[in-house]
Rosetta silent file (secondary structure, phi, psi, omega in degrees, C-alpha in Angstrom):
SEQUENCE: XXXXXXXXXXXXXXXXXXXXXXXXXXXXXXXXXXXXXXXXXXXXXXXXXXXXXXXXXXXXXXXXXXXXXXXXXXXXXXXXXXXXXXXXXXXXXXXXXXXXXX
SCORE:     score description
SCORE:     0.000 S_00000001
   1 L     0.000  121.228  167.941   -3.710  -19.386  -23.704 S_00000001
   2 L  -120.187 -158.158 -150.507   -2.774  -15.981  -24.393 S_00000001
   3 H   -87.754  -14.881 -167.369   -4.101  -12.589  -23.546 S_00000001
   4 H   -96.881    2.199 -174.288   -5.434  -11.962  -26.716 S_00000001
   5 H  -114.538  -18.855 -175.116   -7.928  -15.400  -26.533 S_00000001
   6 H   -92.337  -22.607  165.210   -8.915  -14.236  -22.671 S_00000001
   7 L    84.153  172.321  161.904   -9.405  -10.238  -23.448 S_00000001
   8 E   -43.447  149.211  134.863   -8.767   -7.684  -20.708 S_00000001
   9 L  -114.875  171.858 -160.604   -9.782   -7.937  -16.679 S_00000001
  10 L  -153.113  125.458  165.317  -10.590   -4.958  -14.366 S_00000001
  11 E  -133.581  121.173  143.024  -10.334   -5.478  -10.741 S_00000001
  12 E   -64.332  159.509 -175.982  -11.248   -2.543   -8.668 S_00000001
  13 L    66.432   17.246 -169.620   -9.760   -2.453   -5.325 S_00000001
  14 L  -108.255   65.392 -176.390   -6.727   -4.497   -6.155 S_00000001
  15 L  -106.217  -13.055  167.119   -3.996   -2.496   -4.825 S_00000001
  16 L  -177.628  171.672 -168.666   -4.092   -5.201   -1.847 S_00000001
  17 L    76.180 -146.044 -163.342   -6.282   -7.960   -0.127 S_00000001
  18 H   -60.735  -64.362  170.455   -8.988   -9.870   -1.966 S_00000001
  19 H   -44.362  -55.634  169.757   -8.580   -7.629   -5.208 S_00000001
  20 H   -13.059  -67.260 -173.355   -4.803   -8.385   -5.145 S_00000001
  21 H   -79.207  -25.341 -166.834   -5.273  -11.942   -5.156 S_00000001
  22 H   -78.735  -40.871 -149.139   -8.124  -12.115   -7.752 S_00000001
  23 H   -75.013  -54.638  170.231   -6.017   -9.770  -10.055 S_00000001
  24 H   -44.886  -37.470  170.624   -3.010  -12.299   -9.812 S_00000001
  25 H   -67.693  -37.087 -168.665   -5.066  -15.167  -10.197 S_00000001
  26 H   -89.525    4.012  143.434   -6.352  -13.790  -13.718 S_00000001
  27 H   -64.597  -44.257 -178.856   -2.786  -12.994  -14.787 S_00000001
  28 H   -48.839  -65.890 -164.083   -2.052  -16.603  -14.246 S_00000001
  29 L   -56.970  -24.311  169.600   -4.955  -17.497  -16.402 S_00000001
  30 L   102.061   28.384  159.387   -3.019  -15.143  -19.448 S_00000001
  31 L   -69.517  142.203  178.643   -5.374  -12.125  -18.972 S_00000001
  32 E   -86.622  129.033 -163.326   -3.802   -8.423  -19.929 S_00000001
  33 L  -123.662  129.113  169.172   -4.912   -7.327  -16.255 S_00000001
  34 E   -90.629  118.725  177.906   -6.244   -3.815  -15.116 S_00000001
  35 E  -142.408  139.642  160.192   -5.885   -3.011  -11.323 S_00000001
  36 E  -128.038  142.271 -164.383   -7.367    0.144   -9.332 S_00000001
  37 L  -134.468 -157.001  149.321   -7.318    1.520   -6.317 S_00000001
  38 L  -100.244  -28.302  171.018   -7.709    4.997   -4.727 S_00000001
  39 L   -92.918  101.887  168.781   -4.056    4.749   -3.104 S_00000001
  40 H   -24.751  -82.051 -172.374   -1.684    5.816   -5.838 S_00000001
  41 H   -29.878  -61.136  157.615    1.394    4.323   -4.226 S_00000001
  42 H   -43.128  -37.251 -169.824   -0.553    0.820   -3.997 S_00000001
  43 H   -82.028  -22.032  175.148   -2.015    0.471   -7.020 S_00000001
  44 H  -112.918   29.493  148.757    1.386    0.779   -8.688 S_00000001
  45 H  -103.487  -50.042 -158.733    3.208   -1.519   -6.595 S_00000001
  46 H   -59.688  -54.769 -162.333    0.380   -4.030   -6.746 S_00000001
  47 H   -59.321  -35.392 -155.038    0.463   -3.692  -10.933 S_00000001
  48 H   -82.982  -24.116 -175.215    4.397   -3.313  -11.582 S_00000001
  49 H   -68.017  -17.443 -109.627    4.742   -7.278   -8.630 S_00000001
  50 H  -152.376  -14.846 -161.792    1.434   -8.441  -10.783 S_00000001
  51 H    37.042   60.108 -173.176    2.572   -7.326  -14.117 S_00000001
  52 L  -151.233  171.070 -160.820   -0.739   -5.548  -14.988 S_00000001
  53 E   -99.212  119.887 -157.846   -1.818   -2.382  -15.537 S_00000001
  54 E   -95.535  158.872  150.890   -2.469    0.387  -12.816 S_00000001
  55 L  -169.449  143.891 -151.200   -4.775    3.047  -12.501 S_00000001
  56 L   -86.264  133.547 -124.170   -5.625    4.994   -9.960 S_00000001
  57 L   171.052  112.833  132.190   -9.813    5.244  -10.056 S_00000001
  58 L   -28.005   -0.566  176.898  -12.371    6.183   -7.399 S_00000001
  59 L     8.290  -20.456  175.737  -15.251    2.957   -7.703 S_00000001
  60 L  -104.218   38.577  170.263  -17.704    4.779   -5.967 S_00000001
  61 L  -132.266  121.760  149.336  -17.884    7.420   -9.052 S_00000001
  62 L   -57.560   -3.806  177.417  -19.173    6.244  -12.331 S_00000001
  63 H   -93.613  -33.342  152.096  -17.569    8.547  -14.379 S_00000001
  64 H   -49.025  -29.656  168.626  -14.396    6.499  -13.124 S_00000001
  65 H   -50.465  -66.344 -178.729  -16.022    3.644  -14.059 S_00000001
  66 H   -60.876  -15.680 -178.374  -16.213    4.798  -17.506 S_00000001
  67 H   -84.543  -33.216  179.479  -12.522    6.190  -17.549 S_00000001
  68 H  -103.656  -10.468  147.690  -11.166    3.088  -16.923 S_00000001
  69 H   -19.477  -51.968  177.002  -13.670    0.824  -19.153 S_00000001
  70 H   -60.678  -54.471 -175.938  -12.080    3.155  -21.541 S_00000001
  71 H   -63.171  -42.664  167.319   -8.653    2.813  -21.107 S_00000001
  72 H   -55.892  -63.813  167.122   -9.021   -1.036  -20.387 S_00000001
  73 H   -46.012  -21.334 -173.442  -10.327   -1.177  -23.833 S_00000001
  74 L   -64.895  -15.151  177.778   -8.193    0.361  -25.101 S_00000001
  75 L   -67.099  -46.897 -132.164   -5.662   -2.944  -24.305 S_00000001
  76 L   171.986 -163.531 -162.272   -7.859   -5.189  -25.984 S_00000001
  77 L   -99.564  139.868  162.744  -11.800   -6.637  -25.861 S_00000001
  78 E  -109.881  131.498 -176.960  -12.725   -6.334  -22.076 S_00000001
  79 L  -116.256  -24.347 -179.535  -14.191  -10.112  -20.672 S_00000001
  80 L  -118.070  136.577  156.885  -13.755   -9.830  -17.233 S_00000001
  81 L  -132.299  126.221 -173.313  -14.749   -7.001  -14.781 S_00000001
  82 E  -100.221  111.595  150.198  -14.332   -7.588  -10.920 S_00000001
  83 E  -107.339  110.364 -148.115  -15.828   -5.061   -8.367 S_00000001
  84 L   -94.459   -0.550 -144.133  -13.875   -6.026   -5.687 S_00000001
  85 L   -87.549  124.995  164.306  -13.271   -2.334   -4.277 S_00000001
  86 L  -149.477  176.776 -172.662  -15.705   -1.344   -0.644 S_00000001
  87 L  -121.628  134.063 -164.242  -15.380   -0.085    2.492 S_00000001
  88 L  -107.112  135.608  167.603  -16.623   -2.752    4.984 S_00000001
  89 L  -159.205  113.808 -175.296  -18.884   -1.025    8.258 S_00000001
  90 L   -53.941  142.431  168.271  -19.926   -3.052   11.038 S_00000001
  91 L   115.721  173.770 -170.970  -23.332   -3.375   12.027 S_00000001
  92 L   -67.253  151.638 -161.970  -26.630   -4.545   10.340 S_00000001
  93 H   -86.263  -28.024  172.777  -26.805   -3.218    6.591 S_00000001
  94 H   -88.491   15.012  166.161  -30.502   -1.580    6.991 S_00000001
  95 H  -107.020    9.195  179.812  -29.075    0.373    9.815 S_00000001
  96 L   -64.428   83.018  153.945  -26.026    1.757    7.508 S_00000001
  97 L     1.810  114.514  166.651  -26.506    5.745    6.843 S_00000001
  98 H   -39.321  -38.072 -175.231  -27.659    6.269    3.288 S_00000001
  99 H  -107.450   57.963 -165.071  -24.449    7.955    2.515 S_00000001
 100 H  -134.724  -42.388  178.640  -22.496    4.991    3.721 S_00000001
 101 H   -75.316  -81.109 -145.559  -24.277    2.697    1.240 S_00000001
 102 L   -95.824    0.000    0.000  -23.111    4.774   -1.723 S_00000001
């Protein structure tokens, strides 16, 4: 299988953790791989061990969304998009601050 029968992935959040590993897994699989974080430094560590592509991308802005849609097409057809990237905050979710939710 190569990258060109599996298209592009997108993982937000993969500069470490859960994004990391999904981003790694869908190299294996012979995906051209996308990874973003908000920490610069990470996200281009994670992509040069992962052999994928970094860019540094905000997930809670849609016009980031749209920057890196772009650019990920720009590899190839995009087939996968993961959004792995949040901020986890304890306590029950209908007691979360509206501007905690976005």
């Amino acid at each position: 299988m190569d990258s060109m029968s599996t298209g592009v992935a997108v993982v937000t959040g993969a500069a470490r953790g859960f994004g990391r590993e999904i981003a790694r897994r869908l190299v294996a699989r012979g995906h051209r791989v996308v990874v973003t974080d908000v920490d610069a430094a990470a996200v281009t560590v994670a992509a040069e061990e992962l052999g994928a592509t970094a860019i540094v991308a905000d997930a809670r802005l849609a016009t980031e969304h749209r920057r890196v849609a772009a650019a990920a097409a720009e590899l190839g057809p995009v087939t996968v998009w993961v959004n792995n990237a949040g901020v986890l905050r304890a306590g029950r979710a209908w007691e979360q601050p509206e501007a905690d939710a976005r």
